[in-house]
Every structure is written in structure tokens, then in C-alpha cells.
Backbone as JSON Lines, residues from 0, in Angstrom:
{"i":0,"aa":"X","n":[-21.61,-84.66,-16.89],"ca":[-22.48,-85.54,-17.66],"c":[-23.62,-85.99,-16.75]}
{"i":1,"aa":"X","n":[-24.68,-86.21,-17.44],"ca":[-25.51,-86.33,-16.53],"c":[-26.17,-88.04,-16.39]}
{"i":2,"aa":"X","n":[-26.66,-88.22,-15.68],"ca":[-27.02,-90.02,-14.82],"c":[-28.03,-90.41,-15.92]}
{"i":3,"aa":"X","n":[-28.94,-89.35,-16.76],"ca":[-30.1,-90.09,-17.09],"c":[-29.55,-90.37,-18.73]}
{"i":4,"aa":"X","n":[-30.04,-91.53,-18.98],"ca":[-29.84,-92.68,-19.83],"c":[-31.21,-92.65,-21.07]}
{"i":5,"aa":"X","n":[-30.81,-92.75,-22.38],"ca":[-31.99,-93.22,-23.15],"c":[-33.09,-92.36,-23.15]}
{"i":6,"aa":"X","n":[-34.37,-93.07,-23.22],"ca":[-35.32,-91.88,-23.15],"c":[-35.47,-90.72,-21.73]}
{"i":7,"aa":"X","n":[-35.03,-91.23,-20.66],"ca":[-35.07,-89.79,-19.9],"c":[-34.22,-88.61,-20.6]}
{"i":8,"aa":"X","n":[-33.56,-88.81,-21.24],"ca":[-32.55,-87.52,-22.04],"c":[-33.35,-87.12,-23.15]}
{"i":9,"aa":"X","n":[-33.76,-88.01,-23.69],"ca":[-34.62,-87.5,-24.47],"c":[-35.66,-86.41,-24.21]}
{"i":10,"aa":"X","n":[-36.38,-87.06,-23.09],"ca":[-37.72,-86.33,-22.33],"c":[-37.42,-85.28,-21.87]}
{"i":11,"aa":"X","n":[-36.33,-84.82,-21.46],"ca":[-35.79,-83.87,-20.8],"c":[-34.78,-82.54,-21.5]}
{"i":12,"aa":"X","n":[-35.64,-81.83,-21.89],"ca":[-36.0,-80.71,-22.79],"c":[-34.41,-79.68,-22.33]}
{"i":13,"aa":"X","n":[-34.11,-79.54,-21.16],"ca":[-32.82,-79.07,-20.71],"c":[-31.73,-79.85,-21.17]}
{"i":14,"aa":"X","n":[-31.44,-80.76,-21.4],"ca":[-30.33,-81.44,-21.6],"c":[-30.29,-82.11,-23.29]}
{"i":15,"aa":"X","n":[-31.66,-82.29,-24.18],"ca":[-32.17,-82.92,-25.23],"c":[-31.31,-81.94,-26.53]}
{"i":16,"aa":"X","n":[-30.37,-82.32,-26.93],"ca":[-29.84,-81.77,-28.03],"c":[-30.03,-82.02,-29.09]}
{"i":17,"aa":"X","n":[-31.31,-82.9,-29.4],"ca":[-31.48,-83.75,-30.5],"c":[-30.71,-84.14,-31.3]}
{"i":18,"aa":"X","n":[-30.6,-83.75,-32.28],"ca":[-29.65,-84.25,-33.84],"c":[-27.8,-83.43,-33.41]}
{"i":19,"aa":"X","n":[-27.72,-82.82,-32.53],"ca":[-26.1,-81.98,-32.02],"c":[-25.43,-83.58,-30.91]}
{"i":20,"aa":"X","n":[-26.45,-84.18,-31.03],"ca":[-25.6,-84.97,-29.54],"c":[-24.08,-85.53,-30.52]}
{"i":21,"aa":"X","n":[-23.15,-85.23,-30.7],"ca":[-21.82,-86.55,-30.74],"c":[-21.98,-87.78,-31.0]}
{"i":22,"aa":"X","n":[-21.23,-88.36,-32.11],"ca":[-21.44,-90.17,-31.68],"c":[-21.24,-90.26,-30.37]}
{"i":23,"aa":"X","n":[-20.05,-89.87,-29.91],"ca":[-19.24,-90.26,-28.58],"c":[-20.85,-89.79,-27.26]}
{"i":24,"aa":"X","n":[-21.22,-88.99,-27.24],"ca":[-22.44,-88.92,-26.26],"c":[-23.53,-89.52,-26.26]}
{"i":25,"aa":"X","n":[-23.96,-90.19,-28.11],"ca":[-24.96,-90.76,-28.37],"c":[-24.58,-92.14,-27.65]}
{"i":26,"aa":"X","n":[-23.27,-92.43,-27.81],"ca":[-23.23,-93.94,-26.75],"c":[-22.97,-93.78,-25.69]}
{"i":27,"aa":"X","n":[-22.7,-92.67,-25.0],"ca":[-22.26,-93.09,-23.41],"c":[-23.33,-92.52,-22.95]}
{"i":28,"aa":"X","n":[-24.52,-92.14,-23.34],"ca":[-26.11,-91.93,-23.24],"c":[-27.04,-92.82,-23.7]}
{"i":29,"aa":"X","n":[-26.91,-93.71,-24.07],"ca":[-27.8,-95.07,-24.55],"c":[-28.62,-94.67,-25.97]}
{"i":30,"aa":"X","n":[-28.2,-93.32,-26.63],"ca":[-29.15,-92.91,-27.63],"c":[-28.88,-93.71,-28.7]}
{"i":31,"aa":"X","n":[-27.91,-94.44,-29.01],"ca":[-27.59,-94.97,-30.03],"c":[-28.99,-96.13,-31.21]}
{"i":32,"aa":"X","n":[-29.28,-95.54,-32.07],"ca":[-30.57,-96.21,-32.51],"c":[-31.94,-95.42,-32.35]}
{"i":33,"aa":"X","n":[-31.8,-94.57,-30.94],"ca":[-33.19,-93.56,-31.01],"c":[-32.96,-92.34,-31.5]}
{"i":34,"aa":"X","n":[-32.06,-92.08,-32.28],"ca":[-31.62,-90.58,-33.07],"c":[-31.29,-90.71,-34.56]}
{"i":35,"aa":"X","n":[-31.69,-90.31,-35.84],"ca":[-31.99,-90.14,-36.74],"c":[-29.74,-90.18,-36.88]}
{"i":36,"aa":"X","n":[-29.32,-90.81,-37.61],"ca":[-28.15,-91.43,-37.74],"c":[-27.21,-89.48,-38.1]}
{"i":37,"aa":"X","n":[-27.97,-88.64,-38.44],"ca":[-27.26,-87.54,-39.04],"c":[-26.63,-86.83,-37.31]}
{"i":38,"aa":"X","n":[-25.55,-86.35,-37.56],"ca":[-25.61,-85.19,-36.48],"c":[-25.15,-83.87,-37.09]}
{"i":39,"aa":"X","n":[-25.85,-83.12,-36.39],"ca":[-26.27,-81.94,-36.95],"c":[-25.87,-80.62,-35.53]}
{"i":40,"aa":"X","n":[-24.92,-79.88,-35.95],"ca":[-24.26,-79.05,-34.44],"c":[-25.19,-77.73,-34.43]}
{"i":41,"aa":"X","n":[-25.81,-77.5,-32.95],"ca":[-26.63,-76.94,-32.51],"c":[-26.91,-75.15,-33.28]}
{"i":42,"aa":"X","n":[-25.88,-74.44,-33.57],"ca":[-25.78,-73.73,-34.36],"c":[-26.57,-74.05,-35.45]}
{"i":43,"aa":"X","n":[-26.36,-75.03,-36.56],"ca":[-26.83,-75.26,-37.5],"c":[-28.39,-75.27,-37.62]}
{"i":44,"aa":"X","n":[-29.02,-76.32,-36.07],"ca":[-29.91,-76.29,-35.84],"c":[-31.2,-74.7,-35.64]}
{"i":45,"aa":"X","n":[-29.77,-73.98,-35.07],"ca":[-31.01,-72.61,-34.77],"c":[-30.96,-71.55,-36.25]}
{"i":46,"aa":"X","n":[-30.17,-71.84,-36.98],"ca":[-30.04,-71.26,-38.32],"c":[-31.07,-71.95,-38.82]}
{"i":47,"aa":"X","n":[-31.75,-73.2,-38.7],"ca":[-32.81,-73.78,-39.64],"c":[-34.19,-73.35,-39.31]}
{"i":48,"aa":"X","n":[-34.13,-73.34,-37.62],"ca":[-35.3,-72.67,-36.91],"c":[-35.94,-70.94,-37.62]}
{"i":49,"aa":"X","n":[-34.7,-70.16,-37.04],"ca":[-34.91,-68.72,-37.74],"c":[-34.93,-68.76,-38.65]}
{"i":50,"aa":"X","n":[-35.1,-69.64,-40.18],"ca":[-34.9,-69.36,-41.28],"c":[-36.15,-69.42,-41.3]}
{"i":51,"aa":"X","n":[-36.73,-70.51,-40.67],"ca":[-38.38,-71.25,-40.82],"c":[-39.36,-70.13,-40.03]}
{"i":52,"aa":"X","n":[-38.92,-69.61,-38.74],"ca":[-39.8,-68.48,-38.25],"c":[-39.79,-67.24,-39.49]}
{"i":53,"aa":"X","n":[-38.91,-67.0,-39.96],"ca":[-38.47,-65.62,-40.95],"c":[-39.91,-65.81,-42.17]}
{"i":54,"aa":"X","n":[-39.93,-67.29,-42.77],"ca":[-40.69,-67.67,-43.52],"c":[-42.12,-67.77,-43.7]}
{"i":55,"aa":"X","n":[-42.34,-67.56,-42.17],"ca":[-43.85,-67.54,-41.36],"c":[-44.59,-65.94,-41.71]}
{"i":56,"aa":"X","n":[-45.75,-66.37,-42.22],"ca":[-46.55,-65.02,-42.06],"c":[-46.78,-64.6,-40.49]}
{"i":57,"aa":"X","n":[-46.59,-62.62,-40.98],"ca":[-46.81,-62.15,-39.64],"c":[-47.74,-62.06,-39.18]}
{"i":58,"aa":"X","n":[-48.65,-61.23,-38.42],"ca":[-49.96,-60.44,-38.33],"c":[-49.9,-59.19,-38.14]}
């Protein structure tokens, strides 16, 4: 687990799981209140991504 707290986890694009973090990580990370109340597991997340690139005109 890592030392940084709150918005450094946030800021920090390597470790930032956005909407996948756990209740249980959202509090022993201080996120509790700066994350949109849903959690959403990282899988799910890249299924929404590729659906949205797929949807994109090509050139």
C-alpha cells in the first residue's frame, strides 16, 4: 500500500483507480468523499473505454 493519502493518489496516474478503488481502500486512502459514491471494478471500466473508442470515427 502506498504512503500517499487523498489527493496525491488521486494525482498520481500509476496508482489512481478511480471509480475500482474498494470502500475498504477508499478509507484507508483518505478518498472517502472525493470519489463519486459508485464503485465500479477496473475491468468494467476498460469495457466502457473500448466500447467508446469502437464508437469513434476512424480516418
Amino acid at each position: 500500500m502506498t504512503k500517499k493519502r487523498n489527493f496525491e493518489v488521486l494525482n498520481d496516474g500509476a496508482i489512481n483507480k478511480a471509480v475500482a478503488f474498494t470502500k475498504k481502500e477508499r478509507e484507508e486512502l483518505g478518498l472517502r468523499g472525493l470519489l463519486p459514491y459508485l464503485v465500479a471494478p477496473e475491468e468494467l471500466q476498460v469495457k466502457r473505454v473500448m466500447n467508446a473508442l469502437r464508437r469513434m470515427a476512424s480516418d
